[in-house]
N, C-alpha and C positions, 0 to 999 in steps of 0.2 A: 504494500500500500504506500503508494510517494504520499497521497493528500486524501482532503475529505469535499465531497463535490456536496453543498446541502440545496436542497430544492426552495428554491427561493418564497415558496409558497408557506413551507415550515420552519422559516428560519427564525423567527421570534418561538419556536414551541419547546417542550420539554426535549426532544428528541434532537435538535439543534443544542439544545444548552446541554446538553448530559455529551455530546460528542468535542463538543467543544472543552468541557470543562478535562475529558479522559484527553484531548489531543494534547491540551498544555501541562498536564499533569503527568505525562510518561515518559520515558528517558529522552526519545525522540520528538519533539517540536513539528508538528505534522501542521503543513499548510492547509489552508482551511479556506473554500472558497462557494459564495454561493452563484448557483444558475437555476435555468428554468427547463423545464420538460423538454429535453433532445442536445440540453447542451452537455458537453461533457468534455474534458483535459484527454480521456483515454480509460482504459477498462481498469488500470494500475490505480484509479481514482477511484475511492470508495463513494457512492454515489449513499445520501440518506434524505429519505421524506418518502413521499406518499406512493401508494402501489402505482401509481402511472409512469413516477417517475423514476423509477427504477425500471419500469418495463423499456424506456425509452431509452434506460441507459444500458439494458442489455439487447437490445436491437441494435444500438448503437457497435456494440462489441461482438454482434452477430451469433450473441448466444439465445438460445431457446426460454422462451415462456415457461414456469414450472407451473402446475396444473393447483388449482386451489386445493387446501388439504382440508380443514372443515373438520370431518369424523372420516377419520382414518377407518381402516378395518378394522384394526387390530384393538384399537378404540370403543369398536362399537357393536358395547357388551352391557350386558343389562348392569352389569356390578359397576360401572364404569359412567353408567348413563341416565339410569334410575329412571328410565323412560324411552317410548320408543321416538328413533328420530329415522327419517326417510327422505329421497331425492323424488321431489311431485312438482310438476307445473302446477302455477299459481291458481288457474280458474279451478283446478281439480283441487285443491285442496279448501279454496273455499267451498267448491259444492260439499265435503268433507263437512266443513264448517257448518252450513246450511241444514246438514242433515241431524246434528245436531254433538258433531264433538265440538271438544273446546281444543281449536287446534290455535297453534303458534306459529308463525315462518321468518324465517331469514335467509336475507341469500344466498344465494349458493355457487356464483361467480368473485370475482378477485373484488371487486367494490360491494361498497355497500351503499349502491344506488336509493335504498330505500330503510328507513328503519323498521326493527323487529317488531311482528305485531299480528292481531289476528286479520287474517287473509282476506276480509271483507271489508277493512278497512284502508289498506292498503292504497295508497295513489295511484290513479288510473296509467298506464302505458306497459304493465308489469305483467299483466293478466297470461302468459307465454313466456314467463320467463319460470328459468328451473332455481326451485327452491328446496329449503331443508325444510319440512314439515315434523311437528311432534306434537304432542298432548302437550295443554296448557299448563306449566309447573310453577313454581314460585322460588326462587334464590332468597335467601337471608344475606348475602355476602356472594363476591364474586373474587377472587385471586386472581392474578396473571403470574405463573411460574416461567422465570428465562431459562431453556432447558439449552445448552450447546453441549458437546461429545457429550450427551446421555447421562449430563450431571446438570444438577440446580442450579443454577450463578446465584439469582438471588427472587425472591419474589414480592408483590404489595399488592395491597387491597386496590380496587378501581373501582367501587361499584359507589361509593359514597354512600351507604346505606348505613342501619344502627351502630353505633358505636360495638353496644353487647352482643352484638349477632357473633356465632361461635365461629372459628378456626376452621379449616378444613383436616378431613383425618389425614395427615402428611404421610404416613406408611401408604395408605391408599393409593396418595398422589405420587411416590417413588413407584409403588406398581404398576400404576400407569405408565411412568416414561421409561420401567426395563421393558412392559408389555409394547410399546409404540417402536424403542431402540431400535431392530432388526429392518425398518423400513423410514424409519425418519429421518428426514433432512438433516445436517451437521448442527443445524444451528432456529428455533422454532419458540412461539409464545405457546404455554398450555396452559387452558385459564380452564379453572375450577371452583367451584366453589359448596354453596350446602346448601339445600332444600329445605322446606318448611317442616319436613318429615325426620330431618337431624339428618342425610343421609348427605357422605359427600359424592358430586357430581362433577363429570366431563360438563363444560359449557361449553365451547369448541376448542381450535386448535389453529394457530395464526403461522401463516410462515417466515422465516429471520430474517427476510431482508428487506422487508417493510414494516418492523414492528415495533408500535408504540410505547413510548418510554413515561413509567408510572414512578411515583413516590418521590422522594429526594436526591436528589444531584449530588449526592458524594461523591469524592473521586474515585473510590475504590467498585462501587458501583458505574459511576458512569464509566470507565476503563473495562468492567468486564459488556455492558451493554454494548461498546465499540469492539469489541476481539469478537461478541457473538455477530454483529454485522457484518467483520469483515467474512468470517469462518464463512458464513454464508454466502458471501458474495462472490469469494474466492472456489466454492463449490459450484456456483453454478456457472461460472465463468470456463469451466472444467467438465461440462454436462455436454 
């Protein structure tokens, strides 16, 4: 990695200041420079911000698209999910909806064109697009774990909810990422969290090189959240 390319769009966000704070913070003195979706120094530029603009910066370097990851397979296990979750075009799952479950949806493409929600409420243009449908659950708390080689860096709450809302069972969530390890990217967000039910759950699974950066800008954190970007980026530069 010579530099860090940040998307001009995210350059006041957490995910600019957490790279920024790890670039001046490490032995190396890493130039740091912002642009806008297509621009880029070279593929040796670690490109950070938003899933477009990374995709524009590996079209740039004529690497491949990686395919949204969501619920993995290996993932998508009732012990793991605590509910069913499935790939349905939107108008089918409202008629689901209609018929009288209480279903949920969210994308199921690299944006999140639209926010999570029941299917009949959703904004009209969507109606054909491919979604993740499930039974309607309730989260008390949501985690984001930074998982790179198939260890924790570090994790934080994101969901802004009760202060008292419980922990997730953490053995749970190591099983999950040795269960995921054999098929998962170098470098990946798995966000979890607990049901109303006490039961901890898969909420989905974000891939590393567009992933949003939670909690406080320590150095030692924002230094491992740059080494999980580059890992990724340097992988798929290599696909």
């Amino acid at each position: 990695m010579k530099g860090i390319l940040i998307d001009a769009a995210f350059a006041e966000g957490p995910e600019a200041r957490a790279v920024r704070v790890a670039a001046l913070s490490g032995d190396s003195r890493l130039p740091i420079a912002t642009g806008n979706e297509g621009e880029t120094p070279g593929p040796d530029w670690l490109p950070v911000g938003g899933v477009r603009f990374v995709h524009a910066a590996l079209a740039a370097a004529g690497a491949p698209i990686p395919e949204p990851i969501n619920y993995p397979p290996a993932l998508r296990r009732s012990k793991f999910l605590h509910r069913t979750v499935f790939p349905v075009e939107m108008n089918h799952a409202a008629l689901l909806a209609e018929q009288g479950g209480a279903m949920w949806v969210k994308p199921a493409g690299h944006s999140k064109e639209f926010e999570p929600g029941d299917p009949r409420e959703t904004p009209g243009g969507f109606i054909d697009a491919m979604v993740w449908a499930s039974e309607r659950v309730r989260f008390l708390c949501e985690w984001r774990c930074y998982v790179c080689h198939g260890q924790i860096l570090f994790r934080e709450r994101y969901d802004g909810g009760r202060d008292d809302a419980p922990e997730p069972h953490w053995p749970l969530v190591d099983e999950m990422v040795a269960a995921y390890e054999p098929e998962a990217p170098v470098a990946y967000g798995l966000d979890v969290g607990v049901l109303a039910s006490g039961a901890t759950a898969l909420v989905e699974v974000n891939d590393g090189y567009a992933l949003g950066f939670y909690g406080p800008c320590l150095a030692e954190r924002a230094r491992s959240y740059l080494d999980l970007l580059n890992a990724r980026w340097e992988q798929l530069l290599r696909a």
